[in-house]
C-alpha positions as CSV (number, residue, x, y, z in Angstrom):
1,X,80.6,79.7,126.2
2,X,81.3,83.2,125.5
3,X,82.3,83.7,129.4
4,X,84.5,80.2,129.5
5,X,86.5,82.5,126.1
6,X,86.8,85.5,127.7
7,X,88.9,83.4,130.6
8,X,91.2,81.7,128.2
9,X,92.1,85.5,127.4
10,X,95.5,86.4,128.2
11,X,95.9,89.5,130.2
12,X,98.2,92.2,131.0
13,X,99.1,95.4,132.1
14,X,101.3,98.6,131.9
15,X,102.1,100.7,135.2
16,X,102.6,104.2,133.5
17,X,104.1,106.6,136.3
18,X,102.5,109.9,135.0
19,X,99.4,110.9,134.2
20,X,97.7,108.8,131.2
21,X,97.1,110.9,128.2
22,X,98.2,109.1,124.9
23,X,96.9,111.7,122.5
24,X,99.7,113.9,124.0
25,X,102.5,111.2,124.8
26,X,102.3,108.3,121.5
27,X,99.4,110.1,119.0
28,X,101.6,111.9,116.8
29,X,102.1,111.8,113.3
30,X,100.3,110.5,110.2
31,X,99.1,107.6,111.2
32,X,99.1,104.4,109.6
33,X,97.1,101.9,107.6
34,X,97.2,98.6,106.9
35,X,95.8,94.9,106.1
36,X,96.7,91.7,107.8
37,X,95.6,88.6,109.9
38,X,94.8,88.5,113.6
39,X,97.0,86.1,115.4
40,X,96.4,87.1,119.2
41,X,94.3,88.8,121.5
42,X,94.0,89.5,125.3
43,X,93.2,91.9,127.1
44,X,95.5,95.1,128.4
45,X,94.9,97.0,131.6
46,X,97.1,100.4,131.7
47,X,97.2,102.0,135.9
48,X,98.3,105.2,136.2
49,X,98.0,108.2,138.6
50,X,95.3,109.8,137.0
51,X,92.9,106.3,136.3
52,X,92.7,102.5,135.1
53,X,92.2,102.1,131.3
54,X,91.2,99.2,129.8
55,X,92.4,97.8,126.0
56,X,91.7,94.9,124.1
57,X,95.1,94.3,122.1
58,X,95.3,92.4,118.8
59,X,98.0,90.8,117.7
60,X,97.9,91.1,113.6
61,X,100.5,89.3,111.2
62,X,100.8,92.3,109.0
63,X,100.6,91.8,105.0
64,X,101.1,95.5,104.3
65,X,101.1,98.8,105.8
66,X,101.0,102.4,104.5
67,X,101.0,106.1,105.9
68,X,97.9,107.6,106.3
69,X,97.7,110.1,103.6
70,X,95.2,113.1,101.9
71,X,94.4,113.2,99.1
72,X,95.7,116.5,97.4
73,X,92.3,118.0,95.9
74,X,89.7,116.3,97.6
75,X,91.4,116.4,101.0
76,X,89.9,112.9,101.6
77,X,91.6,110.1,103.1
78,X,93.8,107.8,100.2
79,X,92.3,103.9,100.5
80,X,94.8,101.6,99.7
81,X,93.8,99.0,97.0
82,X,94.6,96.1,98.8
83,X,93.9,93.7,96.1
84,X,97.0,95.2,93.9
85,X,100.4,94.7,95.7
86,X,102.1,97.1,96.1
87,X,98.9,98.7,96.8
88,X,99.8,103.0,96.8
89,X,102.9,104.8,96.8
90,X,102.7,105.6,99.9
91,X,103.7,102.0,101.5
92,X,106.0,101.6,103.7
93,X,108.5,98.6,105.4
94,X,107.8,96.9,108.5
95,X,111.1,98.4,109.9
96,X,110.0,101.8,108.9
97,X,106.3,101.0,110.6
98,X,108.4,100.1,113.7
99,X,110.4,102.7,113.8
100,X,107.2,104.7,113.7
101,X,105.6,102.8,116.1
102,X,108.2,102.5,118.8
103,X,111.1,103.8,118.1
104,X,114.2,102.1,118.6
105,X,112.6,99.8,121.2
106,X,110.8,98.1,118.3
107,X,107.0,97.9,117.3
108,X,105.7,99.4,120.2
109,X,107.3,101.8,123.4
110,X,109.1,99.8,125.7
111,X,107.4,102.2,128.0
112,X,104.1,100.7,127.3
113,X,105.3,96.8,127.2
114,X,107.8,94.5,128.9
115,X,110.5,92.9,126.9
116,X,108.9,89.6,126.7
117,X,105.8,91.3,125.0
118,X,108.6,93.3,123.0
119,X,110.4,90.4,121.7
120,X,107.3,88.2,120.1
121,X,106.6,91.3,117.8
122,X,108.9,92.7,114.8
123,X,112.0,91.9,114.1
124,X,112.0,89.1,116.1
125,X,109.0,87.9,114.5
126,X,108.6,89.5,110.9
127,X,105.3,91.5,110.3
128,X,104.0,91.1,113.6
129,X,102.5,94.1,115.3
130,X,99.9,94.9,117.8
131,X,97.3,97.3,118.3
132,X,95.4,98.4,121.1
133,X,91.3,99.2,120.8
134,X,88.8,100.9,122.9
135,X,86.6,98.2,124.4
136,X,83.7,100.0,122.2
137,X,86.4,99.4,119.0
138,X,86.8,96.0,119.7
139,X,83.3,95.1,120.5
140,X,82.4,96.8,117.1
141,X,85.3,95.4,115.4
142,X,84.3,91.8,116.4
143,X,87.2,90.1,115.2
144,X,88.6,86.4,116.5
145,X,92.2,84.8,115.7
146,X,92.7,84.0,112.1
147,X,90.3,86.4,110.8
148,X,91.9,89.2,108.3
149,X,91.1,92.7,109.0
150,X,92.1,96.0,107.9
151,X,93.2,98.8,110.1
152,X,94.3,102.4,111.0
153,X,96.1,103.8,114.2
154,X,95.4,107.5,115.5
155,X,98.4,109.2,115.0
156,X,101.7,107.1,114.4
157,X,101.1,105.1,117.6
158,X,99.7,102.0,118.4
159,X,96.1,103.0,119.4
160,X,93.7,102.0,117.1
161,X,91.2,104.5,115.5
162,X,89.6,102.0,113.1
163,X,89.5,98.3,113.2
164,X,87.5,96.0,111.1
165,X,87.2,92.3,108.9
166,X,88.0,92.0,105.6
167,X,84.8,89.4,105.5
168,X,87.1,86.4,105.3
169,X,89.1,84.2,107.6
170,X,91.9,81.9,107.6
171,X,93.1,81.7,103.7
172,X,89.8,82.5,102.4
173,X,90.9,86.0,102.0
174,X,94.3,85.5,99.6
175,X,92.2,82.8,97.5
176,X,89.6,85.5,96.6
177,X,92.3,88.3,96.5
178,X,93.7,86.3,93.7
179,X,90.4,86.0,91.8
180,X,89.7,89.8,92.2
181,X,92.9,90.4,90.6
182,X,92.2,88.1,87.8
183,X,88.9,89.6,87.1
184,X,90.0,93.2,87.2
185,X,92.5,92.3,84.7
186,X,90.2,91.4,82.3
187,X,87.8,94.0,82.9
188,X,90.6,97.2,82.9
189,X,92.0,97.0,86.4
190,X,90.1,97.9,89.7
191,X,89.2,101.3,88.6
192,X,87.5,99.9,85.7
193,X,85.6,97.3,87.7
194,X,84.5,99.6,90.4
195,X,83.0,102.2,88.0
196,X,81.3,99.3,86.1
197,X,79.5,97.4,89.1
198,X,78.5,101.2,90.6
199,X,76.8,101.7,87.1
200,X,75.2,98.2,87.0
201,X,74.5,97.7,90.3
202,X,74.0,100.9,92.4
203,X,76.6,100.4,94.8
204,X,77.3,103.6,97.1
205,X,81.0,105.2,98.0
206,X,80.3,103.6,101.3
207,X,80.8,100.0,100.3
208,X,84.4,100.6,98.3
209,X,85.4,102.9,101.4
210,X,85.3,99.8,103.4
């Protein structure tokens, strides 16, 4: 079963003419992070002079996206709040993701895709984005179409350096969004609520990082 799924995957492929180093070329920048639902994936191959590199690509329907920001004292990465909309101050418009992304080709380099790749992401199709992960990322990751996942690029590019699910899939996410926000509410908003349920319950930093 798992083979027969892996063939229905759509595949494609860049022919870079230099030598492939993306860290140098796309990785530059803040980076960005944000929350949204996968909607595609298939697999990328990218030949160049140098080697063959392999990506798994996923196609997310983007609900919000912010820079990738320190904070100030602690000089630890900001986590967005995804449960408040809008979630930080530093959030920021598809068209300015885009622009960060790809330039004035759209979400991605039209160096790195075709125009028919191009043309099913933002504008044309609002929100829409895609990101490419190590094959280690994505295996990790583990992610299928419709789940929700959050994630963060290296760099303002479209490489991904984090990827993972929200634990829900397909509107199960937004129904219990909604709830949390209902509950924090009456408890003295997020902050509040997180602070109470470490107390009560010994949760760890780890499990509100994520």
């Amino acid at each position: 079963e798992v083979e027969s799924m892996a063939a229905r995957i759509q595949s494609t492929a860049t022919q870079y003419s230099g030598q492939w180093q993306p860290e140098t070329e796309f990785q530059k920048g803040e980076g960005l992070h944000g929350i949204g639902k996968v909607a595609e994936i298939r697999f990328h191959t990218v030949t160049s002079k140098s080697d063959i590199t392999r990506y798994q690509v996923f196609v997310i329907d983007v609900r919000e996206i912010h820079r990738r920001a320190l904070h100030e004292k602690y000089k630890t990465e900001i986590e967005p709040n995804w449960r408040v909309t809008p979630s930080g101050p530093h959030q920021v418009t598809f068209d300015q993701a885009a622009t960060k992304l790809g330039g004035t080709s759209g979400a991605a380099p039209a160096i790195l895709l075709e125009k028919s790749l191009l043309s099913r992401l933002h504008p044309t199709v609002k929100g829409r984005f895609e990101f490419w992960a190590t094959p280690d990322l994505a295996k990790k990751a583990n992610l299928n179409v419709g789940d929700e996942c959050t994630f963060k690029t290296v760099g303002d590019s479209i490489f991904l350096a984090d990827l993972r699910t929200t634990g829900f899939t397909g509107e199960g996410g937004a129904v219990l969004g909604q709830i949390a926000k209902i509950s924090d509410s009456h408890m003295g908003g997020p902050d509040v609520l997180k602070q109470d349920l470490m107390e009560g319950s010994g949760a760890n930093d780890d499990e509100w990082d994520d």
